[in-house]
N, C-alpha and C positions, 0 to 999 in steps of 0.2 A: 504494500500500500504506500503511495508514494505520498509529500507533505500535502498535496492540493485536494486529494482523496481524503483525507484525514479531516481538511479546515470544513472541507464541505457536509460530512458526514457530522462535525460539530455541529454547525448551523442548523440543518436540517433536525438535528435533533433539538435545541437551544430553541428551534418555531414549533417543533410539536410539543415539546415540554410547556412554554409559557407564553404560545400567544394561539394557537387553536383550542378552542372551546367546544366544538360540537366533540357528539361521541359517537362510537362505533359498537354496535353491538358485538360482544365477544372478546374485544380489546381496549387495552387501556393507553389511549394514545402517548401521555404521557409516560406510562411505563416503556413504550416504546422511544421514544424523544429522552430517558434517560440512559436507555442502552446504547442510541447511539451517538449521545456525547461523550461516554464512557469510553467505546473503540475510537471515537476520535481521539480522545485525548490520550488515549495509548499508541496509537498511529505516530501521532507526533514525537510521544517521546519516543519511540522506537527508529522512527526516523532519525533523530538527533541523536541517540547512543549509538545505534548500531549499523547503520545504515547508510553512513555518510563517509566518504573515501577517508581513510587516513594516510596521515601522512608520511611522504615516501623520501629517504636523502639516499641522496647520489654521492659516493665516492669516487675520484680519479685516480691514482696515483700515477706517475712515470719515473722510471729510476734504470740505467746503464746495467747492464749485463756485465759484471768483470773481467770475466773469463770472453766474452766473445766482443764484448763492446757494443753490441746492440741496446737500441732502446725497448725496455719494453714496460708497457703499460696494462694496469690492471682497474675493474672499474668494479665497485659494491653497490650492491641495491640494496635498501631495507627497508621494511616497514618501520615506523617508531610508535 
């Protein structure tokens, strides 16, 4: 569920919850409108913990071969 699934799914819940008044026989629209601010606002944090690229450093190094005199270079990826 990406963040703009989340914000919307707040909403929609936030108008069923406290601004629709009629009712539905069998359901409680509110009871509905609280469930789905609830996965919204799990959406979001789940976005923002786990979900969001972390960040990645780049190491170069270059340094001469002794023995043959060549250059050679090495490069590190990591996550942090």
């Amino acid at each position: 569920m990406r963040l703009g699934t989340s914000v919307f799914l707040l909403a929609v819940g936030a108008v069923l919850t406290f601004a629709v008044t009629f009712s539905v026989s069998g359901l409680d629209l509110s009871t509905v409108g609280v469930i789905l601010m609830v996965v919204g606002v799990l959406g979001i944090v789940l976005e923002f913990a786990l979900f969001r690229p972390r960040t990645r450093a780049v190491t170069s190094t270059t340094s001469v071969d002794p023995v043959t005199g060549s250059t050679v270079r090495s490069t590190t990826d990591r996550a942090i």
